[in-house]
C-alpha positions in Angstrom: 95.5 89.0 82.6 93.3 88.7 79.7 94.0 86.8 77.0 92.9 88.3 73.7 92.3 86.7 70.3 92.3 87.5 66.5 90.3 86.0 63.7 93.2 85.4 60.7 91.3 85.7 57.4 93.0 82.4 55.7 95.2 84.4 53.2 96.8 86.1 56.3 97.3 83.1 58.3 99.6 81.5 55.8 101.8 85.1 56.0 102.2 84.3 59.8 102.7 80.8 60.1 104.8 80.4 56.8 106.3 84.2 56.0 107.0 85.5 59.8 104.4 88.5 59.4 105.1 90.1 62.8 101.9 92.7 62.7 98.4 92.6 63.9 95.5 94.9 63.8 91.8 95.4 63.2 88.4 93.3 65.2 90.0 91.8 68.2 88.1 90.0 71.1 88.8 88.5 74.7 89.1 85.0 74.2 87.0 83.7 77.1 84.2 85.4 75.5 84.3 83.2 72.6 85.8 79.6 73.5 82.6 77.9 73.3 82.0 78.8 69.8 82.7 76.3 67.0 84.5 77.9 64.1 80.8 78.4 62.2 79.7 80.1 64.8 82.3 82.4 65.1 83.1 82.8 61.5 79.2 83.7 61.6 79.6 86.1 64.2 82.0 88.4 62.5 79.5 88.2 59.5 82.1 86.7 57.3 80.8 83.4 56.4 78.6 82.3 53.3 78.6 82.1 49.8 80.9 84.8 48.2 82.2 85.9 51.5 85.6 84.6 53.3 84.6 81.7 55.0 82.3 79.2 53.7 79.1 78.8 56.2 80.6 75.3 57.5 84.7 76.1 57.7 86.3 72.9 58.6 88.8 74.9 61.0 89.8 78.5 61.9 93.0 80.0 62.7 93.3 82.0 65.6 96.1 84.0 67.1 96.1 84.5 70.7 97.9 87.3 72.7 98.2 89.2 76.2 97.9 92.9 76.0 101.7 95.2 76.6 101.7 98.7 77.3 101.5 101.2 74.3 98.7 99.1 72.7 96.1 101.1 71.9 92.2 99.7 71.6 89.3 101.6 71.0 85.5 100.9 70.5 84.8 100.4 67.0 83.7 103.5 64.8 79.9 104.0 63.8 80.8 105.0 60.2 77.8 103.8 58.5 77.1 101.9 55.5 80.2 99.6 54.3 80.2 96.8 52.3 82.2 94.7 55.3 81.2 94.3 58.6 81.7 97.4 60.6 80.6 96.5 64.5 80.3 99.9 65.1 77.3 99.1 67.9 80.3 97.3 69.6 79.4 93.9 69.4 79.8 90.7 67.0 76.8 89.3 65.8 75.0 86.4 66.7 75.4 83.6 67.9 78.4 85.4 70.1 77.8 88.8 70.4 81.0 89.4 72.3 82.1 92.8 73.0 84.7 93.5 70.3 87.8 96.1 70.2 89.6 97.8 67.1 93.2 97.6 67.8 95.5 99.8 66.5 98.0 98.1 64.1 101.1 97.0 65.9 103.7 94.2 66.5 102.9 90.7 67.7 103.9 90.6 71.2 106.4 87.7 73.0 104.6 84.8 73.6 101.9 85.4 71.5 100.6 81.9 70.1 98.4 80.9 66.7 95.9 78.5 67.2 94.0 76.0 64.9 90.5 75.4 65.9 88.7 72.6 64.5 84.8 71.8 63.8 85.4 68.9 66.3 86.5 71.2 69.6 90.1 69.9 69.0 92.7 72.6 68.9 96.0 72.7 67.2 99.2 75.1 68.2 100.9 76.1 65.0 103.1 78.9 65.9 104.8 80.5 68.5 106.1 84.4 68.6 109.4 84.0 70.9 110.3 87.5 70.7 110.8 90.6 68.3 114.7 89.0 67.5 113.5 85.4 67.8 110.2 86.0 65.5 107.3 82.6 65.1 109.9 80.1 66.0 107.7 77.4 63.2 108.2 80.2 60.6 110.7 79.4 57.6 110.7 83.8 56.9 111.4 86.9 59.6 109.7 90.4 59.3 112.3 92.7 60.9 110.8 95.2 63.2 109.7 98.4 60.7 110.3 101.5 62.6 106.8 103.2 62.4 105.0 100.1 63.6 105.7 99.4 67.5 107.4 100.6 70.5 111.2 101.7 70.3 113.6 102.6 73.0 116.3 105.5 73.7 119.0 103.0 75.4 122.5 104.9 75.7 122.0 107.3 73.6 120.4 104.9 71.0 117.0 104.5 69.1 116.1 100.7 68.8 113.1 98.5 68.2 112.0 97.5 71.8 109.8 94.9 73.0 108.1 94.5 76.3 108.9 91.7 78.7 105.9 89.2 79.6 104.5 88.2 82.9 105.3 91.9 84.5 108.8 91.6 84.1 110.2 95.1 84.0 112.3 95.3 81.1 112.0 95.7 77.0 114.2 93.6 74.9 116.2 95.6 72.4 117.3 94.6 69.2 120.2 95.5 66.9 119.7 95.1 63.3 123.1 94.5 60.9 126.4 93.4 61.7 128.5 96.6 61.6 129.2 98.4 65.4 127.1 96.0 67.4 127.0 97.6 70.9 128.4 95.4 73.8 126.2 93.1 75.5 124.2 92.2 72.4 124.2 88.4 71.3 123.1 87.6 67.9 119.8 85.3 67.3 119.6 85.0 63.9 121.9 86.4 60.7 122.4 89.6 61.7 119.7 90.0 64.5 121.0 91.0 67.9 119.6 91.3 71.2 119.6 92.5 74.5 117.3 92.5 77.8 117.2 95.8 79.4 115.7 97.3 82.5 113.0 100.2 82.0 115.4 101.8 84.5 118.3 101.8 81.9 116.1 103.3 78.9 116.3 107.2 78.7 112.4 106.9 77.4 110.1 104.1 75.8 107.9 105.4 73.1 105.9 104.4 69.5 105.7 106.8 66.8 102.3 107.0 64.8 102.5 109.2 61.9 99.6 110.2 59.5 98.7 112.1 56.7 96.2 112.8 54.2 97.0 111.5 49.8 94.3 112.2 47.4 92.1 113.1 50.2 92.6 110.3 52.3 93.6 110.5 55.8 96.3 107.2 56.0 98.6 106.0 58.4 102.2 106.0 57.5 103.7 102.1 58.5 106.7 102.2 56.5 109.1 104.5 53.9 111.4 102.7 51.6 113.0 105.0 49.3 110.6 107.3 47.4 107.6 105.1 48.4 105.7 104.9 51.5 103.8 101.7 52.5 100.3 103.6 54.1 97.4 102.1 55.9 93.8 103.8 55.0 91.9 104.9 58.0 88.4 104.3 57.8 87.8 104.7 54.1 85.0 105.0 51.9 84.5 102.2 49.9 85.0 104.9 46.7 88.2 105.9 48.2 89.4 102.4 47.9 88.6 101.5 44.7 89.8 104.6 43.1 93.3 104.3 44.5 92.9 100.5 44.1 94.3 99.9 47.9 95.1 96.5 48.9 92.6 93.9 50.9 94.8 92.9 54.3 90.9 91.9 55.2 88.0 92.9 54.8 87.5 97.0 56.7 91.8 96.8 56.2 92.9 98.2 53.3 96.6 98.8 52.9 98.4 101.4 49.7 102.0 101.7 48.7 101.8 105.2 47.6 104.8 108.5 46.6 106.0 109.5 49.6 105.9 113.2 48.0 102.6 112.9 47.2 101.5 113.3 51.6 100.4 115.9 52.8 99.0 117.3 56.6 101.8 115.1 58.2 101.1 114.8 61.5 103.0 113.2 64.2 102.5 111.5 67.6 104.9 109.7 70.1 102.8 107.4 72.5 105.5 107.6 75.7 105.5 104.6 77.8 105.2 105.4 82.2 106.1 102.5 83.7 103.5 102.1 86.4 100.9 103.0 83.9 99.6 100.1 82.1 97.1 100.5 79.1 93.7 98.9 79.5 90.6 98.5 77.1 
C-alpha cells in the first residue's frame, strides 16, 4: 500500500502538531517518489523556496505528514488553469530536481495512523505526531478538532448518522464516534471529555457515505466545509487571483484559499453523497 506525503507550509504545521487540526488537502505526492530529496530540494520542487516565497532556498528542516490512502478519498490530476501567481502543477509534475508525479486531493480528514515527520538538512528524520484515530486525534497535540460534518466520511449505524472513520491495514470496519454526553448509545466508551467511540463492522452500517456540498457567492463556485449559525466556513475552488483578493479569502497555503462567508448569501447549492462499496477501494 502506498504511502503518501504532504508538504505542511510552516504556519500549518504548528496547527497540527500544537492545535489538533484534523484536515488535509491540496499537492500531495507518494512518498517513495521523494525520499531521496533533502528539504531544499523538495521545497524547490514545489516552487516555494526563495526570497519572498515560503521557504527560504536553504530550509534547515521540513515538516512532512505521511498517510495511507482509505476509501472515499478522492484524488485527481491537477487542473491546467493557467496563469496564477502560486504554483499550479497543472502538467502533473513537481518541478526539478524531483519531478514526481503529484495529485490534488480533495480536502478531507487525517486518516488513523497517519504520522508528521520532521525532515532535516542532515537526512535525519524526526516523528512529531501521531493521528490515533478520529476520537483519539494527534496523540502529541495539547488541542482536538472534532470531526465537522461536511468534511469526511459518516456512517448510518442503527438508525444513526455519525462521523465514521475507516479501519487501517484492511480491517473491515469504521470507527464511530459520539460527540456530547447526553444519550450516549450502548457500547460506546469515552476517549476524551465527551468524545465517544465505537468499532463497527461495515456489515452493521446501513450505508457509509461523505457529503460534498457546493455552491456559487459573489460569483464564486466554493465548497461548503462547515455552517455555524448564520455563517458558513467555504473553501474557494480554483479561484482567480481577483476573486481572492476582492473577497479578501484566507491563505491555508499558497493555491488554498479558505472564506467564512453569510450562509444566505449561497446560491446554486448543489449536493453530492460519495457512498462507500465495500470491495471497491479508491485508487489514484
Amino acid at each position: 500500500m502506498s504511502v503518501w506525503q504532504k508538504l505542511l507550509m510552516p504556519a500549518i504545521a504548528g496547527k497540527f502538531v500544537r492545535d489538533g487540526l484534523a484536515e488535509i488537502g491540496g499537492p500531495v505526492v507518494r512518498a517513495a517518489d521523494v525520499v531521496t530529496l533533502s528539504p531544499a530540494e523538495l521545497v524547490a520542487s514545489y516552487g516555494l523556496a526563495g526570497e519572498g516565497l515560503v521557504f527560504p532556498a536553504n530550509p534547515e528542516y521540513v515538516d512532512l505528514l505521511r498517510f495511507t490512502q482509505v476509501p472515499l478519498m478522492r484524488f485527481t490530476a491537477p487542473d491546467a488553469v493557467g496563469e496564477r501567481p502560486w504554483p499550479t502543477y497543472e502538467n502533473g509534475f513537481l518541478r526539478a530536481p524531483s519531478r514526481a508525479p503529484v495529485w490534488n486531493l480533495a480536502r478531507t480528514r487525517v486518516p488513523m495512523n497517519a504520522e508528521i515527520w520532521r525532515k532535516y538538512a542532515d537526512g535525519r528524520e524526526e516523528l512529531l505526531a501521531h493521528y490515533g484515530s478520529l476520537s483519539k486525534g494527534w496523540t502529541e497535540a495539547r488541542g482536538y478538532y472534532p470531526p465537522l460534518h461536511l468534511v469526511g466520511a459518516r456512517a448510518k449505524w442503527r438508525g444513526l448518522d455519525l462521523p465514521a472513520e475507516f479501519l487501517p491495514n484492511g480491517q473491515e470496519g469504521v470507527e464511530l464516534v459520539w460527540m456530547g454526553d447526553e444519550g450516549t448509545p450502548a457500547g460506546f466508551e469515552e476517549v476524551r471529555p465527551a468524545i465517544h467511540r465505537r468499532l463497527v463492522p461495515f456489515s452493521e452500517c446501513e450505508e457509509i457515505f461523505e457529503v460534498v456540498i457546493t455552491a456559487s457567492w459573489n460569483g464564486i463556485r466554493v465548497r461548503v466545509l462547515q455552517r455555524a449559525g448564520d455563517e458558513a466556513l467555504v473553501l474557494l475552488e480554483n479561484p482567480e487571483w481577483d476573486e481572492v483578493t476582492r473577497i479578501r479569502a484566507g491563505v491555508v497555503e499558497p493555491g488554498i484559499f479558505e472564506a467564512t462567508v453569510p450562509f444566505a448569501e449561497l446560491v446554486d447549492v448543489e449536493s453530492i453523497a460519495n457512498v462507500f462499496t465495500a470491495g471497491a477501494g479508491a485508487t489514484a
